[in-house]
C-alpha positions as a printed Julia matrix, in Angstrom:
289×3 Matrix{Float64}:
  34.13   -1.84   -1.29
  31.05   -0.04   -2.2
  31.3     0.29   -6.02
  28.56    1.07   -8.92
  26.87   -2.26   -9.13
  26.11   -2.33   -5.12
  24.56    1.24   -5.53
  22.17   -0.31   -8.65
  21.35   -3.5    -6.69
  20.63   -1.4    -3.57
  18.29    1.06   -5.4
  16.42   -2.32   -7.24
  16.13   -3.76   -3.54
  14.72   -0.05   -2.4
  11.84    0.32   -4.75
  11.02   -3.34   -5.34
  10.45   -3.2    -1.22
   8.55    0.25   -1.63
   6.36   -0.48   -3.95
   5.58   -3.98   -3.39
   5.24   -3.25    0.88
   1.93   -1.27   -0.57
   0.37   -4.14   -3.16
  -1.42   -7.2    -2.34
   1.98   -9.1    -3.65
   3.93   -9.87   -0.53
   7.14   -7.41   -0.12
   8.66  -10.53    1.56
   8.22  -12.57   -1.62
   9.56  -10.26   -4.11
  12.34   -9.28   -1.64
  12.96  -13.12   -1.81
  13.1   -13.11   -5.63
  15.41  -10.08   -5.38
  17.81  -11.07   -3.17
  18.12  -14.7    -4.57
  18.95  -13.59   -8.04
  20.97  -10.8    -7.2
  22.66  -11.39   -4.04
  22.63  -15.06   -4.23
  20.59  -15.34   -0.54
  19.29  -18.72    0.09
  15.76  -19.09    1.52
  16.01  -18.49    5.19
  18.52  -15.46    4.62
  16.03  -13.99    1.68
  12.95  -14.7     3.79
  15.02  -12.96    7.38
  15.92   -9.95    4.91
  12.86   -9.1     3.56
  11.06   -8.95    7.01
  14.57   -6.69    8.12
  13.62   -4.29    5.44
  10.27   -3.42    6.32
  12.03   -0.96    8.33
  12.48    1.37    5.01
   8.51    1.55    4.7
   7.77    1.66    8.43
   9.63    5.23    8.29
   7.78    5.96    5.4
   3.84    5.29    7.1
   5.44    7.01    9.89
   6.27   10.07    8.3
   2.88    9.93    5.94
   0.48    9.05    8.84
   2.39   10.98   11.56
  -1.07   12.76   12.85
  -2.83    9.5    13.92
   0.71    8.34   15.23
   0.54   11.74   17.49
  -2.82   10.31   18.1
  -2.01    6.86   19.15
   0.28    9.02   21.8
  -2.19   10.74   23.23
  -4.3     8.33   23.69
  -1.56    6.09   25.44
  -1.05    8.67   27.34
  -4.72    8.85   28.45
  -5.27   12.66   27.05
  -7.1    11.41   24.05
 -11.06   11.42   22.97
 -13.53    8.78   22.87
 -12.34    8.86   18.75
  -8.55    8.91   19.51
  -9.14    5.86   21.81
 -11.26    4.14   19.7
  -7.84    3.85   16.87
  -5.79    3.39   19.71
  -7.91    0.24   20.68
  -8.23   -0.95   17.43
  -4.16   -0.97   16.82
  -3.71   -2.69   20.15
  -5.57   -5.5    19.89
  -4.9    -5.84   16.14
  -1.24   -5.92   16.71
  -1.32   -8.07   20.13
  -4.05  -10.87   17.71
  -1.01  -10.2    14.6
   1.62  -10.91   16.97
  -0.14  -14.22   18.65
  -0.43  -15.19   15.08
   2.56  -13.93   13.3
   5.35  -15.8    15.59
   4.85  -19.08   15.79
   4.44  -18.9    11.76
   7.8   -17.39   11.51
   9.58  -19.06   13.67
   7.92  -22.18   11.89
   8.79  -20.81    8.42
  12.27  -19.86    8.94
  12.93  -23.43    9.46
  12.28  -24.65    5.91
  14.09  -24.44    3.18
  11.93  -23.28    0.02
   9.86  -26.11   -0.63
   6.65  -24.14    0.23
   4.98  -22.68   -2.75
   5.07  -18.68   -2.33
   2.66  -17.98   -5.42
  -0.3   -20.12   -3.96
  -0.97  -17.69   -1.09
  -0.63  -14.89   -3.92
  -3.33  -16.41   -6.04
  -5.64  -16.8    -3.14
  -5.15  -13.36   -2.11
  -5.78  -11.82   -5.88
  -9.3   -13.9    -5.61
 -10.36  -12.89   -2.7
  -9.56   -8.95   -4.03
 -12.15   -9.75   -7.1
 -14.54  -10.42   -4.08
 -13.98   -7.61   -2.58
 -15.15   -5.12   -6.07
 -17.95   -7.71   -6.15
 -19.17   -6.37   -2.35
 -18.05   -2.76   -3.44
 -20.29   -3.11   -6.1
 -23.04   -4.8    -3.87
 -22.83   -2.12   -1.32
 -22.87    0.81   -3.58
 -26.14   -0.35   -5.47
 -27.58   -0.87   -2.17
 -26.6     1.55    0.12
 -25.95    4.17   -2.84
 -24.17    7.11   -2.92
 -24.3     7.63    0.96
 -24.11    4.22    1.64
 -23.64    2.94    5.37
 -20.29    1.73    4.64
 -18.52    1.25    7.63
 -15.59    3.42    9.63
 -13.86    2.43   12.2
 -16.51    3.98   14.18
 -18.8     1.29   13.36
 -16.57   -2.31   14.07
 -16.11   -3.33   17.1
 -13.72   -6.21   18.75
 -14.68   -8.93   16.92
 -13.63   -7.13   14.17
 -10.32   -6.03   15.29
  -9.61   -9.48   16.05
 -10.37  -10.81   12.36
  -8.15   -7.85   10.86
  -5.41   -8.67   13.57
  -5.51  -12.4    12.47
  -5.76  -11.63    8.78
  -2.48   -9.35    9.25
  -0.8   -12.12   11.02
  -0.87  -14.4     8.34
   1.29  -12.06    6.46
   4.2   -14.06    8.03
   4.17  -16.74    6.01
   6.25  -15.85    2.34
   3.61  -14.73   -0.48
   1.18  -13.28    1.83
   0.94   -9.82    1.17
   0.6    -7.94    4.67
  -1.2    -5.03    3.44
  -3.54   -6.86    0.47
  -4.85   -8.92    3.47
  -5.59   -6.76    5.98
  -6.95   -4.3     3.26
  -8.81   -7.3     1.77
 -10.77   -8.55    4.66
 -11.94   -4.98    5.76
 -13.26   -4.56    2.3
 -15.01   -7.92    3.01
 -16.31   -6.39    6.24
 -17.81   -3.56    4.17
 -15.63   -1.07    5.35
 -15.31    2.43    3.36
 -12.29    1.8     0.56
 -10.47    4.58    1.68
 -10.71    3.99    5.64
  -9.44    0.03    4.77
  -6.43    1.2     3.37
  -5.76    4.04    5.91
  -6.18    1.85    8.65
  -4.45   -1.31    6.67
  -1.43    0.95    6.73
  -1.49    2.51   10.69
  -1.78   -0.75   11.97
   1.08   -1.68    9.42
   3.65    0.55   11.55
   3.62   -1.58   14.46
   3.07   -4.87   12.48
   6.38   -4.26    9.88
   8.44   -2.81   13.01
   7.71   -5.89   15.1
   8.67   -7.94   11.97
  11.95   -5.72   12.28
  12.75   -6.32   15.97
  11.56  -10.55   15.33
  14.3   -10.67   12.44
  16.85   -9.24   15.03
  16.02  -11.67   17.87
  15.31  -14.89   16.27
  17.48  -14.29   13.32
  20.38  -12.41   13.91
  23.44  -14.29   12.57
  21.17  -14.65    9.41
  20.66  -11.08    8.9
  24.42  -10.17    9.41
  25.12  -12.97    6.45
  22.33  -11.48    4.39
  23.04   -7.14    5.03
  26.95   -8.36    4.44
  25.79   -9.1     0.78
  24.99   -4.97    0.6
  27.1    -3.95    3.51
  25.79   -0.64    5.75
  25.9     1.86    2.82
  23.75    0.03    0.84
  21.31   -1.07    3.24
  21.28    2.46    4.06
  20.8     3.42    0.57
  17.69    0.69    0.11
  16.25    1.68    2.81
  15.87    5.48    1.86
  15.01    4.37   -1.55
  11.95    2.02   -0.02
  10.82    5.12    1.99
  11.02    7.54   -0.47
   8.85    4.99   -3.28
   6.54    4.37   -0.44
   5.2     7.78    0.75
   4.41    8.12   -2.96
   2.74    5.01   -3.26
   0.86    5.52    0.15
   0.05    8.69   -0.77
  -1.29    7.35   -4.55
  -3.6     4.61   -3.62
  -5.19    6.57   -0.97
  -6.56    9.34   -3.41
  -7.71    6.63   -5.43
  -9.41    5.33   -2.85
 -11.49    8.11   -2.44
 -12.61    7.69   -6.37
 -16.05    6.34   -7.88
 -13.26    4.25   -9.29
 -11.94    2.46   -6.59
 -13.34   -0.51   -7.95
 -10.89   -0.54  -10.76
  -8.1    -0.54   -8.6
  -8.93   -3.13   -6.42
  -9.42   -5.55   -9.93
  -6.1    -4.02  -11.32
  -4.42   -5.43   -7.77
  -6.4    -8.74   -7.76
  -4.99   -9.24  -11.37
  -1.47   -8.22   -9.99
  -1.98  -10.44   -7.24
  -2.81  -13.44   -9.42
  -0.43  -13.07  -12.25
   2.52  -12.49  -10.07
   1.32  -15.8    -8.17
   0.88  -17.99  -11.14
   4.55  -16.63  -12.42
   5.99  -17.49   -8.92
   4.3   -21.1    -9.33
   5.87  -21.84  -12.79
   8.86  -20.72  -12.51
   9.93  -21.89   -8.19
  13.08  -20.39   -6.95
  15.92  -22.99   -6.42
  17.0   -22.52   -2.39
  19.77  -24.32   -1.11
  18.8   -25.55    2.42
  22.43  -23.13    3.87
């Protein structure tokens, strides 16, 4: 029966998956945090449902990023420009590199049973941010205030390749998906605002594979883990995530195109880090079941 406390725990599981999908602190991890405490998942169930409800936020960069989606159509269907192909190019081999990484990790991590340290990867991540105002701040003094930051006009396969691995790596729990593709075209010198744009298109096919994995490799473990909400509630989170996330999307990419981008991307190293170092004091307690 679908009663009050189900709704409440369905809208906390919502908006701690729409907000966090967006934030260099791994929506998988928190996911895992949520659904521990409140639905009393164990690790391979909390780590098979947080990759199941990507689906929530994959709607949502749908909806928000629907032109370039339209596109990545075109394109596929050979009727785009030399521009339209270029994103088209850069999605397919970023996703083809994320799923030739992404995989194997999974299938690896879905074996264990909680004794790998989530907050490390966290920590990492929330350095490597601070590096990236440091560059900001390198390339602005430099370059000034029509600086030759990069587009996606200006990498080329190599680069798609790095991004494609970095977004794979967001397989393993505590890597945030979005902080590290985000991350390392920041570190490439790419233009704030085109990192997170195209951090978050290539995101739709990376989070929707993640889906479609979950059902394949996982599927008795995501029946025992959705049971815990039933449909209505999954239903519920997932509209919830969507909703939180096309305001979120919509948020950082404005600030993005601020003098004061900077800021942000210190505010979400210090996230980063201080959510890691929590995680890291205080472990979860998994049961191997």
């Amino acid at each position: 029966m679908f009663d009050i406390g189900h709704v409440i725990v369905s809208i906390i599981v919502g908006i701690v998956q729409g907000i966090s999908e967006w934030l260099p602190v791994s929506s998988k991890t928190q996911i895992i945090i949520v659904s521990h405490y409140l639905l009393g998942l164990n690790f391979q169930q909390a780590y098979a449902f947080g990759l199941f409800m990507e689906i929530g936020t994959v709607l949502a960069a749908i909806i928000y990023f629907r032109k370039e989606v339209w596109t990545l159509i075109k394109a596929l269907l050979g009727k785009g420009n030399a521009e339209e192909f270029k994103l088209f190019k850069f999605v397919l081999v970023a996703t083809i590199v994320t799923g030739i990484v992404a995989v194997p990790l999974y299938v690896i991590t879905d074996k264990v049973s909680g004794g790998y340290n989530i907050g490390l990867p966290m920590i990492i991540l929330g350095a490597i941010l601070f590096v990236d105002a440091i560059v900001i701040l390198y390339s602005r003094s430099k370059y000034a205030e029509d600086s030759k930051r990069r587009t996606l006009g200006s990498i080329g396969l190599k680069e798609y390749v790095f991004i494609g691995f970095a977004q794979g790596l967001a397989a393993l729990p505590g890597v945030s998906r979005s902080g590290a593709t985000t991350s390392t075209m920041l570190l490439l010198n790419v233009e704030a605002q085109e990192a997170f744009r195209l951090s978050f298109v290539i995101g739709i096919f990376a989070s929707a594979a993640a889906f479609f994995v979950t059902i394949i490799f996982s599927k008795a473990v995501i029946f025992s883990a959705v049971a815990g909400l039933g449909i209505t509630g999954i239903l519920v989170s997932i509209v919830i995530a969507a909703l939180v996330s096309l305001f979120l999307i919509d948020f950082l990419l404005n600030m993005a195109k601020k003098a004061k981008i900077v800021y942000l991307i210190v505010a979400l190293g210090i996230i980063a880090i201080a959510g890691g170092i929590i995680i890291s004091l205080f472990p979860l307690g998994f049961s191997a079941g």
